[in-house]
C-alpha positions in Angstrom: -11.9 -87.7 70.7 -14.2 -87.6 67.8 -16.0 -84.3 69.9 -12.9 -82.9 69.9 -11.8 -83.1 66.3 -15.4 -81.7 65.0 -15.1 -78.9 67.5 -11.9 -78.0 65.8 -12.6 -78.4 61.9 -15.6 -76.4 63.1 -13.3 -73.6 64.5 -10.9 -73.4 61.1 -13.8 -73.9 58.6 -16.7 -71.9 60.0 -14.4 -68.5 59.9 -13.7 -69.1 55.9 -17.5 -70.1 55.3 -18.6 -66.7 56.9 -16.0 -64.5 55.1 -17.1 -66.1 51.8 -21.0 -65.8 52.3 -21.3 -62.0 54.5 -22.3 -59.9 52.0 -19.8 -57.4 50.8 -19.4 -53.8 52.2 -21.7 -51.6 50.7 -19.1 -49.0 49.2 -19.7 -45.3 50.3 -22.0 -42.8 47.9 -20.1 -40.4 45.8 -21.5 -37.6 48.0 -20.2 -39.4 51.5 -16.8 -40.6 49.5 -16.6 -36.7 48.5 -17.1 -35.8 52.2 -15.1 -37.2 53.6 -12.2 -36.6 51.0 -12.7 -32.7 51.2 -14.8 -31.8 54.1 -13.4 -33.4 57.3 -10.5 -31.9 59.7 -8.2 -33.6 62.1 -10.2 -33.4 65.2 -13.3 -33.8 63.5 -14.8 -30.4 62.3 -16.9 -30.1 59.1 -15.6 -27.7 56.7 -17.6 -25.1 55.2 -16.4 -25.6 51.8 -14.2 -28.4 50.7 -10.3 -28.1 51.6 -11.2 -25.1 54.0 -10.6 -24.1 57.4 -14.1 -21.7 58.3 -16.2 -24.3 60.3 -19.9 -23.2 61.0 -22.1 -25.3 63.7 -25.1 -24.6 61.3 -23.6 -26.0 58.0 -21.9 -28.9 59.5 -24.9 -30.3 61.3 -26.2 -29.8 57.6 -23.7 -31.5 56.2 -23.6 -34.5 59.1 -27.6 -34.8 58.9 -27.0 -36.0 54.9 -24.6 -38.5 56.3 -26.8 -39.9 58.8 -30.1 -39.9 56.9 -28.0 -42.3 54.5 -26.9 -44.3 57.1 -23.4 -43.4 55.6 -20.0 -42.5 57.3 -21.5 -42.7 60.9 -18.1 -42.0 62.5 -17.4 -38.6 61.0 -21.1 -38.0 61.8 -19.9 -39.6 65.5 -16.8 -37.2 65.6 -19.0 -34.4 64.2 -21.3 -34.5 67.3 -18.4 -34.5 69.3 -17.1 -31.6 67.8 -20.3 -29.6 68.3 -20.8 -30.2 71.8 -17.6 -29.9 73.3 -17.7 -26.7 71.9 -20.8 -25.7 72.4 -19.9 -26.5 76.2 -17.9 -23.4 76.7 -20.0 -20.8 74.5 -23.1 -19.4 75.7 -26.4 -20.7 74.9 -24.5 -24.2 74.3 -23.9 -22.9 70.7 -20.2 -23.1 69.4 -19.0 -20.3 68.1 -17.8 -20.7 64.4 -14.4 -21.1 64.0 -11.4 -20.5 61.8 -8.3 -23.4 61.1 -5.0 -22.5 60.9 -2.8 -25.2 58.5 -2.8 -28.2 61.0 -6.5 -28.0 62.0 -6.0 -26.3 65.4 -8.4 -23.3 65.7 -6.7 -19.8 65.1 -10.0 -17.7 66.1 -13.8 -17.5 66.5 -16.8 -15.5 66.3 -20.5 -14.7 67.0 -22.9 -17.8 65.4 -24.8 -16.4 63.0 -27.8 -17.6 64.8 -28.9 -19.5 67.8 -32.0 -20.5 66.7 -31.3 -22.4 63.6 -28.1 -24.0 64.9 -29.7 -25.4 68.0 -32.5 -26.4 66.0 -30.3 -28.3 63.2 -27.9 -30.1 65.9 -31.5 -31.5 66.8 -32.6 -33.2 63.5 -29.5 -34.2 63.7 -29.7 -35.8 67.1 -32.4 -37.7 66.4 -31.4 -39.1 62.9 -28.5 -40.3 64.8 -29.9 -42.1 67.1 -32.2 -43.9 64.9 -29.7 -45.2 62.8 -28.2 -48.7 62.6 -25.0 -47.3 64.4 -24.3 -48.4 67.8 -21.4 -46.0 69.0 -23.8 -42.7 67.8 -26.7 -44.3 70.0 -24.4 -44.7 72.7 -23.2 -41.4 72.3 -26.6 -39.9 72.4 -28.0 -41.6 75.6 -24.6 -41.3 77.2 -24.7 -37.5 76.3 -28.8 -36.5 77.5 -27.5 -33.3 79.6 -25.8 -31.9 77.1 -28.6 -32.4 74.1 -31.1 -31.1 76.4 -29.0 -27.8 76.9 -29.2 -27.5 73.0 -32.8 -27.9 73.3 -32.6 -25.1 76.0 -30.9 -22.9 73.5 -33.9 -23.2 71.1 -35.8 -22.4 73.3 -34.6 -19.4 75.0 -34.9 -17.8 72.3 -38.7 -18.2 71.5 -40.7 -14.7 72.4 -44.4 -14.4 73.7 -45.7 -14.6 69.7 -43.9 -17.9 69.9 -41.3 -17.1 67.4 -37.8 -17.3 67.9 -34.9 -14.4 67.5 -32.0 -15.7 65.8 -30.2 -14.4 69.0 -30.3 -12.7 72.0 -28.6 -9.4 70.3 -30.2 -9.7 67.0 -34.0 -9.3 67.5 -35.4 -11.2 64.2 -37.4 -13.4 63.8 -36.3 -15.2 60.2 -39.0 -17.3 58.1 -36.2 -20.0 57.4 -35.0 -20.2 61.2 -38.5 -20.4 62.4 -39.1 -23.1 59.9 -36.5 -25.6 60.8 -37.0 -24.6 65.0 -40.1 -26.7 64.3 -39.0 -29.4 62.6 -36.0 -29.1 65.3 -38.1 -28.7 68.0 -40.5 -31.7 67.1 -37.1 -34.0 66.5 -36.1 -32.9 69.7 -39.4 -33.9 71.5 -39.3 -37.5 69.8 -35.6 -37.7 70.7 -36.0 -37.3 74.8 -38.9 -39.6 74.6 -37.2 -42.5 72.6 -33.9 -41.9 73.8 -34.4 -40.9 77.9 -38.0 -41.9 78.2 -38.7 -38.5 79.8 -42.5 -37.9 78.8 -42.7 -34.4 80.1 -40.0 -32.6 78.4 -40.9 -34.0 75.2 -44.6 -32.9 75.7 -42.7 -29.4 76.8 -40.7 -29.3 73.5 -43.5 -30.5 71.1 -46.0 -27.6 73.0 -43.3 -25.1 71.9 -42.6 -26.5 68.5 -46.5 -26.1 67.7 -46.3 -22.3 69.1 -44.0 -21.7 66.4 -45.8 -22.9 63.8 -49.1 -21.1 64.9 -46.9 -18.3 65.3 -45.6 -18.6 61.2 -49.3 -19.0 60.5 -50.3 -16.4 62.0 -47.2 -13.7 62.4 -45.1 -14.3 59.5 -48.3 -15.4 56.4 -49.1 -13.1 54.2 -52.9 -13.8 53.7 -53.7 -11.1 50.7 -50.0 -12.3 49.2 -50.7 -16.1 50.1 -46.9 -16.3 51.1 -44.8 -16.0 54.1 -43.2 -13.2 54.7 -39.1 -13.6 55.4 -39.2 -11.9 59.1 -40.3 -10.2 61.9 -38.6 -7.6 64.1 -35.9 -5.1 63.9 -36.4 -1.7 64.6 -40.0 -1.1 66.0 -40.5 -4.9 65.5 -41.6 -4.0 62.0 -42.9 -6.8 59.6 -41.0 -7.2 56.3 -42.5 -6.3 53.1 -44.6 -9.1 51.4 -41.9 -11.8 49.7 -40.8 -11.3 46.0 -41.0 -14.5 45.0 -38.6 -13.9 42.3 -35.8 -13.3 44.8 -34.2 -16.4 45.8 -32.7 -15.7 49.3 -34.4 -15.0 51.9 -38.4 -14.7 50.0 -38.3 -17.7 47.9 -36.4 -19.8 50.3 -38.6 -19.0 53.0 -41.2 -20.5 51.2 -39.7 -23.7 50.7 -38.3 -24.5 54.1 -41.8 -24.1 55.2 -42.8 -26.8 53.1 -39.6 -29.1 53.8 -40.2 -29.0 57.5 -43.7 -29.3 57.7 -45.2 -26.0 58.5 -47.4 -25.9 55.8 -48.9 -29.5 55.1 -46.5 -31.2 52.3 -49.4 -32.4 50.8 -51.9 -29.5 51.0 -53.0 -27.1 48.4 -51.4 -24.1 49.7 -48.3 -25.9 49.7 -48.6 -27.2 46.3 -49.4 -23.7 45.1 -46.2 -22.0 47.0 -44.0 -24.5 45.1 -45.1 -24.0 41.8 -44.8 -20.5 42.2 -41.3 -20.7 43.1 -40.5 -23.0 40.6 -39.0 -20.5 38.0 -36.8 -19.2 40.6 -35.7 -22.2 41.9 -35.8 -24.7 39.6 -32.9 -25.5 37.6 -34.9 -26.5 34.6 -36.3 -23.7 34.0 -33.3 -21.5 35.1 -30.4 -21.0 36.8 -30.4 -21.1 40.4 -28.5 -18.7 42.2 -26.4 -21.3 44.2 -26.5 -25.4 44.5 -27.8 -25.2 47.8 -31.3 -23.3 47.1 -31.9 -25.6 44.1 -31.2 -28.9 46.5 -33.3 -27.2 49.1 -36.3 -26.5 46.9 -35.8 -30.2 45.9 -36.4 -31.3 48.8 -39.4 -29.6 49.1 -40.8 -30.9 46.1 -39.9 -34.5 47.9 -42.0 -33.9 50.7 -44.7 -32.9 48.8 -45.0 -36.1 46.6 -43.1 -34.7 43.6 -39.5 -36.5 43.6 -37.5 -35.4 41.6 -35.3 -36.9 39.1 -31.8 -38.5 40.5 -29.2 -36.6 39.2 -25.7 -37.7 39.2 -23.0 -36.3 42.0 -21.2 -33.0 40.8 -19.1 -31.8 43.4 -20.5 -28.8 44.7 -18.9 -25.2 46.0 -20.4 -26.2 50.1 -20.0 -29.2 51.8 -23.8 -28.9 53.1 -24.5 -29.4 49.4 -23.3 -33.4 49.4 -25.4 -33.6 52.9 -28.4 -32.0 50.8 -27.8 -34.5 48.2 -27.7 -37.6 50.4 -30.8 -36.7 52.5 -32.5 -36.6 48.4 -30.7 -39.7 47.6 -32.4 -41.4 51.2 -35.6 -39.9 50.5 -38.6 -42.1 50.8 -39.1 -42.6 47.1 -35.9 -43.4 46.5 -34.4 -45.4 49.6 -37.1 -45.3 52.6 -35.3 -42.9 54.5 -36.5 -40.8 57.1 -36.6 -36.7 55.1 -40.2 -36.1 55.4 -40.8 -37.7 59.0 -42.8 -35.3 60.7 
């Protein structure tokens, strides 16, 4: 009888104890709270810009990959994923076309990606951030879902060319500095991914061999040795090389050089990285003027991250894109700052 009235005080007591010791909810960051205020339609899309109805495969994995890198929001980064590959099921190359909302979400038309390369490679970084987060529905998802991430894998690769670069797409025969860039980084995500995730050695060693052509290929195609920068592309008519980069022009030159630094291209911590970002600094740093939009400054800042030079937290100012709050959570879960994973390579 006594057994029985201690199992029973233990049932109504232990249930208050636990409520009054668990820690509290961490509350949501300013950037994640702003996301999901502004950013988010019914069945799950990523807006653009905030309160609009253009949806882009590229800028919402942006804008998902700051969520999961701060380990916040993980079911809009959940529905998100979703999203990209049910869509992405019924376009070819497993890319979803971008899409425009009507006034109750549903989708009133579509067009062309504006790349296959850079939104295959994004969906991958953010594949892998996913499924090494404390979440247990996105790990699910991504083990439950190994066909269709390996198709998006497929995409990247489809597009790479004998140099080892990739087109942006099958009708658009350039080969873009920034695109090449994060196809690496996606590339090498990809290849950790399909090891952790499905345990399949040889694809992953298939990935990783093609992320490293890339990057000999940027070293080699794309680097301007007399100019000691990369150039912003490749191709075109007669596969022509660009002219050198004006470092002074923020999008595509100075950019180009940035996102080689960000994803690992050029060693974070090596001189000619170091040199590259200082050189840049007066276009894209805000303190020494005016960048020409949020999202170059908090991409060049990101850069400066990776290459041991954090920079100053600033506080949350609601921004013109919604990739911009992803940008500033992935600063906000840098290393420095939080431990997260930005500058894995």
């Amino acid at each position: 009888m006594i057994v029985h009235i201690r199992r029973a005080l233990h049932l109504l007591v232990l249930p208050t104890l636990c409520a009054v010791v668990a820690p509290p909810a961490r509350p949501l960051a300013p950037a994640a709270r702003w996301i999901e205020r502004n950013c988010i339609a019914s069945d799950g899309a990523i807006t653009v810009r905030p309160h609009g109805r253009r949806v882009s495969g590229y800028f919402g994995n942006l804008t998902a990959l700051g969520l999961a890198e701060s380990g916040e929001s993980s079911h809009v980064v959940l529905r998100w994923m979703q999203w990209y590959i049910e869509h992405a099921a019924h376009a070819s190359l497993r890319v979803p076309r971008d899409a425009r909302l009507g006034s109750t979400g549903h989708i009133l038309s579509t067009e062309a990606p504006d790349s296959i390369d850079a939104y295959g490679a994004t969906f991958l970084m953010l594949a892998l951030r996913s499924y090494r987060s404390e979440s247990p529905s996105l790990r699910r998802y991504i083990r439950e879902r190994r066909s269709a991430i390996e198709r998006v894998a497929l995409s990247v690769t489809a597009m790479q060319q004998r140099n080892g670069l990739t087109w942006a797409s099958p009708e658009h025969h350039v080969a873009y500095a920034i695109d090449n860039a994060q196809v690496y980084r996606g590339l090498r995500d990809g290849a950790r991914l399909v090891a952790l995730a499905y345990h399949d050695r040889a694809f992953s060693h298939l990935l990783r061999v093609d992320a490293d052509r890339v990057r000999a290929a940027m070293l080699g195609e794309l680097w301007d040795s007399r100019q000691r920068s990369f150039r912003s592309y490749i191709g075109g008519k007669a596969y022509a090389k660009a002219p050198a980069a004006n470092l002074h022009i923020s999008y595509p030159d100075a950019l180009a050089q940035a996102t080689a630094v960000l994803y690992g291209v050029l060693e974070p911590h090596g001189e000619r990285a170091r040199a590259l970002l200082a050189r840049i600094r007066e276009t894209l740093d805000p303190q020494t003027t005016v960048a020409r939009t949020s999202e170059f400054r908090l991409i060049y800042l990101a850069a400066l991250e990776r290459a041991g030079q954090p920079p100053a937290p600033q506080a949350f100012t609601p921004p013109r894109l919604c990739s911009d709050a992803g940008w500033e959570l992935m600063l906000a879960s840098s290393p420095s700052r939080r431990g997260g994973a930005l500058s894995h390579r």
